[in-house]
C-alpha positions in Angstrom: -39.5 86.9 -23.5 -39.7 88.9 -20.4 -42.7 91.8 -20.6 -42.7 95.0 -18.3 -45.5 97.0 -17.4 -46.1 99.9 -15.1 -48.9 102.4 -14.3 -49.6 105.9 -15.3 -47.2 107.5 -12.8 -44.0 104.9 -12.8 -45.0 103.9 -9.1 -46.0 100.0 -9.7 -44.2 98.2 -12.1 -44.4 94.6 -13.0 -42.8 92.2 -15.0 -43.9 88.9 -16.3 -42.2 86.2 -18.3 -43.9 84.7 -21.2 -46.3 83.7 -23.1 -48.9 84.4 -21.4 -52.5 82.2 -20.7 -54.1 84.3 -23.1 -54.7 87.9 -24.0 -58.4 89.2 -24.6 -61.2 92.0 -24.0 -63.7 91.9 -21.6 -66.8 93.8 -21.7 -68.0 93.1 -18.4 -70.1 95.6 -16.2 -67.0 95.5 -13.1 -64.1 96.0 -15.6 -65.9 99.4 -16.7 -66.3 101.1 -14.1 -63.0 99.7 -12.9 -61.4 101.2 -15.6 -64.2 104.0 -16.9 -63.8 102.3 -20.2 -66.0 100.5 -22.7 -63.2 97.4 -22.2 -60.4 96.5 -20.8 -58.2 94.4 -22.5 -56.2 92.1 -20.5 -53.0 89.6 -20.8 -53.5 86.7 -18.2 -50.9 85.4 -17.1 -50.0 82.3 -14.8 -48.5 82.8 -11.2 -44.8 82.2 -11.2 -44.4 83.9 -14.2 -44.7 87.5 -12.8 -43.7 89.8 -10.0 -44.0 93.2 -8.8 -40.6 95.4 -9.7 -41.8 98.7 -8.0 -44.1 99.3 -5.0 -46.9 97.0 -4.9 -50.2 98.2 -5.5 -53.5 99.1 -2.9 -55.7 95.3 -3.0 -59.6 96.3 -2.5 -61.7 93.7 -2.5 -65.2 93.8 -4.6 -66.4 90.1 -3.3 -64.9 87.4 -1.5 -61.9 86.6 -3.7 -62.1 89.4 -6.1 -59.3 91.9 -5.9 -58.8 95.0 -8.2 -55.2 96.4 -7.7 -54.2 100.3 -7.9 -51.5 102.1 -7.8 -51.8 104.2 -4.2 -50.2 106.8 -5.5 -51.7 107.7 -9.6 -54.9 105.3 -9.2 -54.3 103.4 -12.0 -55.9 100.0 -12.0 -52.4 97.7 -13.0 -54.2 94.2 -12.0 -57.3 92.3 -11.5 -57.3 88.9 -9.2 -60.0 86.6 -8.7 -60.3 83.1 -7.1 -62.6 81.7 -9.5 -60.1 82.0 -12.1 -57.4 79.7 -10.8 -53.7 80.6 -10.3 -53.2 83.5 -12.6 -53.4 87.4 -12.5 -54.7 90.1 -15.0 -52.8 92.9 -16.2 -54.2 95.4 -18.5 -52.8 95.1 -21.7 -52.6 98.7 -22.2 -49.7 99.2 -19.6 -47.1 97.1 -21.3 -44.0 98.5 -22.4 -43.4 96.5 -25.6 -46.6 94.8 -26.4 -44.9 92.9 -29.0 -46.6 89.5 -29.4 -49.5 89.7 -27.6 -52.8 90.6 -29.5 -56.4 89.9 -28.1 -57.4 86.7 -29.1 -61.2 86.9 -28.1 -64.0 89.2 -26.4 -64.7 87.8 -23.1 -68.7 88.7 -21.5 -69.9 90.1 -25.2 -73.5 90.3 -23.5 -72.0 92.8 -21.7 -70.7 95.1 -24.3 -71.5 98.8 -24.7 -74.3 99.4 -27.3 -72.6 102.6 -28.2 -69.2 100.8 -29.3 -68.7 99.4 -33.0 -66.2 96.9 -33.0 -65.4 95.1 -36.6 -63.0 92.5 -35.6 -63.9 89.2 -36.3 -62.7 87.7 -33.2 -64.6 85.1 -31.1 -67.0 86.6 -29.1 -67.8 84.6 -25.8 -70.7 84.9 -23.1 -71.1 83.9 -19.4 
């Protein structure tokens, strides 16, 4: 199954071949104000698998090995790289075409969650 994903204004597009590593929510302090949203959910997916279809996104690094990819043109974050997580980039699962097949498996950094946010799913819930 080949996925296809692009940002707000059609600028950067992607495309990644499935499945993916996982798919899952993270709660974490960066990924909020990356986004300006309680969570981001994300599909990782392994390099190989994916590529760029449109114009590649604006890298800016947050730490040594920690890259948050925009579009330069709309803004929109379409990807989040890090080192420390091996071969494999994140795409918000929100900007998929057809999201068909991929639900969140798990909430990644739960310590970090929003107080404000209910969430009733019974999915597993992981820390640091």
């Amino acid at each position: 199954m080949t996925y296809a994903g692009r940002c707000q204004c059609g600028a950067c597009r992607f495309e990644f071949d499935g499945p993916p590593n996982w798919v899952a929510h993270c709660h974490c302090l960066s990924c909020r104000r990356a986004s300006g949203a309680a969570l981001v959910s994300y599909v990782g997916v392994p390099d190989g698998a994916w590529r760029w279809t449109g114009a590649e996104p604006r890298a800016w690094e947050s730490s040594p090995g920690t890259r948050w990819l925009r579009c330069p043109d709309c803004g929109a974050l379409v990807a989040y790289d890090a080192e420390r997580y091996g071969a494999e980039i994140h795409f918000p699962l929100a900007l998929i075409e057809d999201p068909a097949g991929l639900s969140p498996e798990g909430h990644a950094r739960w310590e970090e969650r929003v107080a404000w946010l209910a969430l009733s799913d019974d999915l597993p819930k992981e820390s640091r």
